[in-house]
N, CA, C and O atoms as a MOPAC input file, in Angstrom:
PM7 MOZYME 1SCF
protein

 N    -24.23400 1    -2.19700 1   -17.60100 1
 C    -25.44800 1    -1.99800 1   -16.84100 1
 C    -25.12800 1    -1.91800 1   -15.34500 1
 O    -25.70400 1    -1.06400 1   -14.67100 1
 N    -24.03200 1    -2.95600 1   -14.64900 1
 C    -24.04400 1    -2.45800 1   -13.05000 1
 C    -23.28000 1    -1.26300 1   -13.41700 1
 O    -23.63800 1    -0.28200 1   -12.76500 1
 N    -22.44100 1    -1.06000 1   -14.16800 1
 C    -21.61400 1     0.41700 1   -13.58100 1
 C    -22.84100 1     1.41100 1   -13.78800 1
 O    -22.85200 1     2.56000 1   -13.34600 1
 N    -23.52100 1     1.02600 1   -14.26600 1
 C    -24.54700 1     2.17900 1   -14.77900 1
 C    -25.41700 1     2.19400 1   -12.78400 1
 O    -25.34300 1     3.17700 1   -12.04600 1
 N    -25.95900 1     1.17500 1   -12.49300 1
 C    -26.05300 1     1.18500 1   -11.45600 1
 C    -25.35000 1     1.31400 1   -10.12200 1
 O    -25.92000 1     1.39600 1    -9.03400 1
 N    -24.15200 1     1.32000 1   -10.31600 1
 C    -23.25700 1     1.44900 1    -9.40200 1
 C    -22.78400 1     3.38000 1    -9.23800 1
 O    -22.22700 1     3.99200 1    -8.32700 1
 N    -23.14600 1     3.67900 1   -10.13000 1
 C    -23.12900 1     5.19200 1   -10.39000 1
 C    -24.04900 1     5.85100 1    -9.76500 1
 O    -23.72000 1     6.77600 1    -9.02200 1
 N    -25.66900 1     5.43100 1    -9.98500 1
 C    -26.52100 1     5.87400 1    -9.56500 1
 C    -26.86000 1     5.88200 1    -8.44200 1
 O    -27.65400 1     6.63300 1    -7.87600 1
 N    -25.89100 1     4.49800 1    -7.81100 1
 C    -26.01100 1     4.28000 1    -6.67600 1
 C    -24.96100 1     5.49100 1    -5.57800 1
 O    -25.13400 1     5.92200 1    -4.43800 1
 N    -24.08400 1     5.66400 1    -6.41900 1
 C    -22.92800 1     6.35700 1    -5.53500 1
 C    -23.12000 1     7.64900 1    -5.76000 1
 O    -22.25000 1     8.25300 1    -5.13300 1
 N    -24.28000 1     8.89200 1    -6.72200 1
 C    -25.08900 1    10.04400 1    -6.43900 1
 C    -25.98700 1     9.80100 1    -5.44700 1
 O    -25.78400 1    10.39100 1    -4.38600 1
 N    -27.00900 1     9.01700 1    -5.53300 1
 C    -27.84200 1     8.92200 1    -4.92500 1
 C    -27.72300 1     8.97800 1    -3.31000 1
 O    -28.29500 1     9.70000 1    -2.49400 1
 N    -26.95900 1     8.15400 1    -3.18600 1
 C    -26.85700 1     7.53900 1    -1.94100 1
 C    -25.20000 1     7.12800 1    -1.67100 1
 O    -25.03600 1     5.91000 1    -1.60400 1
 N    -23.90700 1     7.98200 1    -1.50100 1
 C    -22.78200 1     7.53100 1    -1.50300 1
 C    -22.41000 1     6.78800 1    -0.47100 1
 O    -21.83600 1     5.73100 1    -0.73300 1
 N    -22.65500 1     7.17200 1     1.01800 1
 C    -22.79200 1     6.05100 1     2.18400 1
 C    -22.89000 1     5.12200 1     1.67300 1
 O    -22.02300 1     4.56500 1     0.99900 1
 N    -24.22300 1     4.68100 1     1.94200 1
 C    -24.45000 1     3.08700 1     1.36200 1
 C    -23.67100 1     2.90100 1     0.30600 1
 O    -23.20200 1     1.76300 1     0.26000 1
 N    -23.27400 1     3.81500 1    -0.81200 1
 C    -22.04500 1     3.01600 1    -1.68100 1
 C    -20.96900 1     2.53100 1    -1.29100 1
 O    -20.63900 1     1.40300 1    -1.65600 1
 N    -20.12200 1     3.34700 1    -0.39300 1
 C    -18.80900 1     3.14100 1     0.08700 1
 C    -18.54700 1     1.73600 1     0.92800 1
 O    -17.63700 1     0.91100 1     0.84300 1
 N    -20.22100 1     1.83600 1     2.13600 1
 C    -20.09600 1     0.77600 1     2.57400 1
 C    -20.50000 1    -0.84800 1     1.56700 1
 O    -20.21900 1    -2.01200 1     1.85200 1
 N    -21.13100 1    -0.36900 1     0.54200 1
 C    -21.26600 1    -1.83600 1    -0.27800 1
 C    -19.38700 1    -1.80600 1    -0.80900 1
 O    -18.77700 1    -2.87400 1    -0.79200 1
 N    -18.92600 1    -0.97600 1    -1.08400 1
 C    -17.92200 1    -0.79900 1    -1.92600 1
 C    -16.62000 1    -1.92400 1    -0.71600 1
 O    -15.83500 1    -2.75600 1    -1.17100 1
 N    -16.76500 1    -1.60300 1     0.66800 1
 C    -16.14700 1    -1.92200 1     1.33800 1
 C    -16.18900 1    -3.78600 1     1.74200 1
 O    -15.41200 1    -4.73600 1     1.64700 1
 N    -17.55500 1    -3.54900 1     2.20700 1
 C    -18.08300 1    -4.61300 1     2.11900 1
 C    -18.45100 1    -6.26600 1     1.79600 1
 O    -18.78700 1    -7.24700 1     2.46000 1
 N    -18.16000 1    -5.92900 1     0.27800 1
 C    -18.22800 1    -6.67400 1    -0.89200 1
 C    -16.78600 1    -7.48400 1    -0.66800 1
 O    -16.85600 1    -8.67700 1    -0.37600 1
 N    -15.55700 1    -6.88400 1    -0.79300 1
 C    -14.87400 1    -7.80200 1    -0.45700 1
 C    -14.14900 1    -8.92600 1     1.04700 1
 O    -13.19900 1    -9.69800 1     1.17000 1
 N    -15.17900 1    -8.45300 1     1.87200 1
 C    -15.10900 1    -9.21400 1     3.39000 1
 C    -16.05000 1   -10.50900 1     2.83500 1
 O    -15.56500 1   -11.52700 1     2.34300 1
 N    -17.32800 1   -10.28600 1     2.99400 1
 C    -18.29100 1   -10.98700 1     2.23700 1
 C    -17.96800 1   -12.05500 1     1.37300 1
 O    -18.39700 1   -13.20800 1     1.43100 1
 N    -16.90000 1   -11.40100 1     0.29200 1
 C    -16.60100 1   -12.44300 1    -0.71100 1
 C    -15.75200 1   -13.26500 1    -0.04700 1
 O    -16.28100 1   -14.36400 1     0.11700 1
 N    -14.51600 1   -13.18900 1     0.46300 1
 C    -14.26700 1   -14.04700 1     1.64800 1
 C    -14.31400 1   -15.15900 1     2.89500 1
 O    -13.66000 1   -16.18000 1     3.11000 1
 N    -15.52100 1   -14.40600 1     3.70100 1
 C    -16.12300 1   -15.29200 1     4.40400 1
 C    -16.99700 1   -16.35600 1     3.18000 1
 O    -16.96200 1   -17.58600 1     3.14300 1
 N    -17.53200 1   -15.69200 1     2.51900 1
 C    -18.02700 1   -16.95300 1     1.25100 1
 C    -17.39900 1   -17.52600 1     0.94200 1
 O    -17.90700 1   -18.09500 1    -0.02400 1
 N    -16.11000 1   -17.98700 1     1.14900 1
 C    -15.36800 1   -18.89100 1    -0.09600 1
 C    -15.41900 1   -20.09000 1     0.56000 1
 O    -15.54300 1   -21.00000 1    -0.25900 1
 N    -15.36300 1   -20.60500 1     2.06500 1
 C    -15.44500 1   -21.59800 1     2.46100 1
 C    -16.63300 1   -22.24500 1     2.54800 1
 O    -16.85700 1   -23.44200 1     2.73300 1
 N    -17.15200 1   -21.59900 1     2.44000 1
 C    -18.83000 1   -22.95700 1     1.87200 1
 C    -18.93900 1   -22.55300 1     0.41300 1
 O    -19.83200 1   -23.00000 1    -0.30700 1
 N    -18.07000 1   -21.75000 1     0.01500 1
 C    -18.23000 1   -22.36800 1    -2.06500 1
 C    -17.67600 1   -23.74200 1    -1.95800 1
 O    -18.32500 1   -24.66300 1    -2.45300 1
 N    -16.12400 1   -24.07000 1    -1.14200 1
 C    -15.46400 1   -25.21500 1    -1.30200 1
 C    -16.05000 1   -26.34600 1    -0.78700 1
 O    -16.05000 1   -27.52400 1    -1.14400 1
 N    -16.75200 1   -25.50800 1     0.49200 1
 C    -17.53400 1   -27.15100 1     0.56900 1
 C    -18.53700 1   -27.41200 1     0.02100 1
 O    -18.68300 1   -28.63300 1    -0.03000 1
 N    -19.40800 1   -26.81700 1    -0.47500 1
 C    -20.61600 1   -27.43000 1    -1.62100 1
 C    -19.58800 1   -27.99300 1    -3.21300 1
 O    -20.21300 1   -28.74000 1    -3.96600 1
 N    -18.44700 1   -27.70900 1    -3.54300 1
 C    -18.12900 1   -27.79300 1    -4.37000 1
 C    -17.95500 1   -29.72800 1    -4.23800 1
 O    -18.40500 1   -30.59800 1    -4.98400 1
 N    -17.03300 1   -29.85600 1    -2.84100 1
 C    -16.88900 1   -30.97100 1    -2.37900 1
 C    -18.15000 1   -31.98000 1    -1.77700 1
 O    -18.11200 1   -33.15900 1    -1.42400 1
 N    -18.79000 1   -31.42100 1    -1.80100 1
 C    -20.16900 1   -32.40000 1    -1.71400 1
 C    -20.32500 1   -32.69500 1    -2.54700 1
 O    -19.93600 1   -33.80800 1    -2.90300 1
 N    -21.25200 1   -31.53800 1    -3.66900 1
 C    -21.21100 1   -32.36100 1    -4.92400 1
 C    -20.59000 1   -33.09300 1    -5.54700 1
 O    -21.09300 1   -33.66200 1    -6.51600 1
 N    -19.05900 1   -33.33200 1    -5.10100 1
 C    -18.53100 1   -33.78900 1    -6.13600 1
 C    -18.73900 1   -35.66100 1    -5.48400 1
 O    -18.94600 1   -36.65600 1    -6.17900 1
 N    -18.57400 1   -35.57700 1    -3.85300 1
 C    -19.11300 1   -36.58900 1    -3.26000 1
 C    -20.47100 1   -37.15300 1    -3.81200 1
 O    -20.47200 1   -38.33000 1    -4.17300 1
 N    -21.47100 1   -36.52000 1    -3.89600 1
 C    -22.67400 1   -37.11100 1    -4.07100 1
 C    -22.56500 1   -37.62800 1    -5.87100 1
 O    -22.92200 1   -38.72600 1    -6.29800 1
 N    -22.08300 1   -36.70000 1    -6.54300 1
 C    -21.93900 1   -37.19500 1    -7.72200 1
 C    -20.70500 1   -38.35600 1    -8.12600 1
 O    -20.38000 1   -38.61500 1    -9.28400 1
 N    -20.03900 1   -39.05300 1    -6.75700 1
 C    -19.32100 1   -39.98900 1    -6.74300 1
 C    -20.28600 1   -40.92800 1    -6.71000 1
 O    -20.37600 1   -41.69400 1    -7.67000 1
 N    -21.14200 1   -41.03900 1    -5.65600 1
 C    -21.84800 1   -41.94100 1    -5.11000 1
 C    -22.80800 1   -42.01100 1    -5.69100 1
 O    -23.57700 1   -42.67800 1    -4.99800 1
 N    -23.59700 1   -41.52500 1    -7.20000 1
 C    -24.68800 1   -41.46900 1    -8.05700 1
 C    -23.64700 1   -42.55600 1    -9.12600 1
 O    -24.08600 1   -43.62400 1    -9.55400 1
 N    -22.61600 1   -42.18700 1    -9.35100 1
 C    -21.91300 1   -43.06000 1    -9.94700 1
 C    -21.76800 1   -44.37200 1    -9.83900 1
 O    -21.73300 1   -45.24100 1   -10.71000 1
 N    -21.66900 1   -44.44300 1    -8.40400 1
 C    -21.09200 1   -45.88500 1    -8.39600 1
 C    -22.52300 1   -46.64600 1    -8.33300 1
 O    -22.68400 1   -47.70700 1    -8.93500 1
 N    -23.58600 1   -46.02300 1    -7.54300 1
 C    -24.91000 1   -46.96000 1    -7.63200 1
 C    -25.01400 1   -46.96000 1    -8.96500 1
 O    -24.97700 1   -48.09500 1    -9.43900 1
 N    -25.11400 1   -46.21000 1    -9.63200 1
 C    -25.82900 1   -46.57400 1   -11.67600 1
 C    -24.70800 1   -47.16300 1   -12.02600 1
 O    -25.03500 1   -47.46700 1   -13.17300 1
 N    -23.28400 1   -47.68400 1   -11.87300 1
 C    -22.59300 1   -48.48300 1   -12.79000 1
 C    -23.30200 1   -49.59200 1   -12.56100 1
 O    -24.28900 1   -49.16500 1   -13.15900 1
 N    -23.67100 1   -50.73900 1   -12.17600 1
 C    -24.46400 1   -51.66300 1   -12.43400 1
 C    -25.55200 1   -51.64100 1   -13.20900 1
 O    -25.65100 1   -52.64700 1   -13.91100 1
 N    -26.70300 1   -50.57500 1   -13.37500 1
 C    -27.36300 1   -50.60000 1   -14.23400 1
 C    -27.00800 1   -50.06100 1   -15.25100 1
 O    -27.88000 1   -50.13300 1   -16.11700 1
 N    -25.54700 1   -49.21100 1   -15.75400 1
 C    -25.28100 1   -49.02700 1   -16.97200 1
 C    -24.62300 1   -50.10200 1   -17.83000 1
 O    -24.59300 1   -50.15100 1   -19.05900 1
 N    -23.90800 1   -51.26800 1   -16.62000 1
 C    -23.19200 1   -52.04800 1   -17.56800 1
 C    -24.01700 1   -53.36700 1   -17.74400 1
 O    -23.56800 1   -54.40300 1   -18.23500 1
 N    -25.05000 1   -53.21600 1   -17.36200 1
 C    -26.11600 1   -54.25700 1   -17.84800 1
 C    -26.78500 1   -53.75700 1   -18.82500 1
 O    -27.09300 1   -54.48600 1   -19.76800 1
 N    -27.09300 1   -52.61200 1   -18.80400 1
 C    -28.00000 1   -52.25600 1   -20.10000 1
 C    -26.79000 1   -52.13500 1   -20.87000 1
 O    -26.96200 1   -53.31200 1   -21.18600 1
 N    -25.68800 1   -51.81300 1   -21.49400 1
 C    -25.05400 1   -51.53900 1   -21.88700 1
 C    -24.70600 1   -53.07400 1   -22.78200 1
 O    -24.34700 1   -53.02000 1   -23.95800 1
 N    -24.85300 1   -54.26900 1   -22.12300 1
 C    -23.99100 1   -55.40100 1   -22.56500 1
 C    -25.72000 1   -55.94900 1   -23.29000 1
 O    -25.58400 1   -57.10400 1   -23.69300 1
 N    -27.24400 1   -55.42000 1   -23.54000 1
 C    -28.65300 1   -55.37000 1   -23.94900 1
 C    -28.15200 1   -54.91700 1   -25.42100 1
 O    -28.29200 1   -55.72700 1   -26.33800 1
 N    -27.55100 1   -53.60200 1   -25.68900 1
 C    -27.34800 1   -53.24800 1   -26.93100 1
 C    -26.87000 1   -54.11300 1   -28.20900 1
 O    -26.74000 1   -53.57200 1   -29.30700 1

């Protein structure tokens, strides 16, 4: 389905193709450093969700 769109796109309108064509990989680039840092947050915040609920897991836990 994108090549199907990516076709239509590059009759239609080849400019704008070439420049998405070009584009796309600068873009993906400058993106990668806030993929890594949201990756690293989350993994922070889902440290720190951890450590507050181990107390209430190992109390309910020792209930069973």
């Amino acid at each position: 389905m994108r090549f199907l769109l990516w076709l239509i796109l590059a009759v239609l309108c080849w400019p704008l193709a070439l420049v998405a064509l070009v584009a796309y990989p600068i873009v993906w680039v400058v993106a990668l450093p806030f993929r890594i840092v949201g990756i690293s947050v989350n993994a922070v915040l889902d440290l720190v969700k951890a450590i507050i609920t181990l107390p209430g897991r190992l109390l309910s836990r020792g209930r069973r």
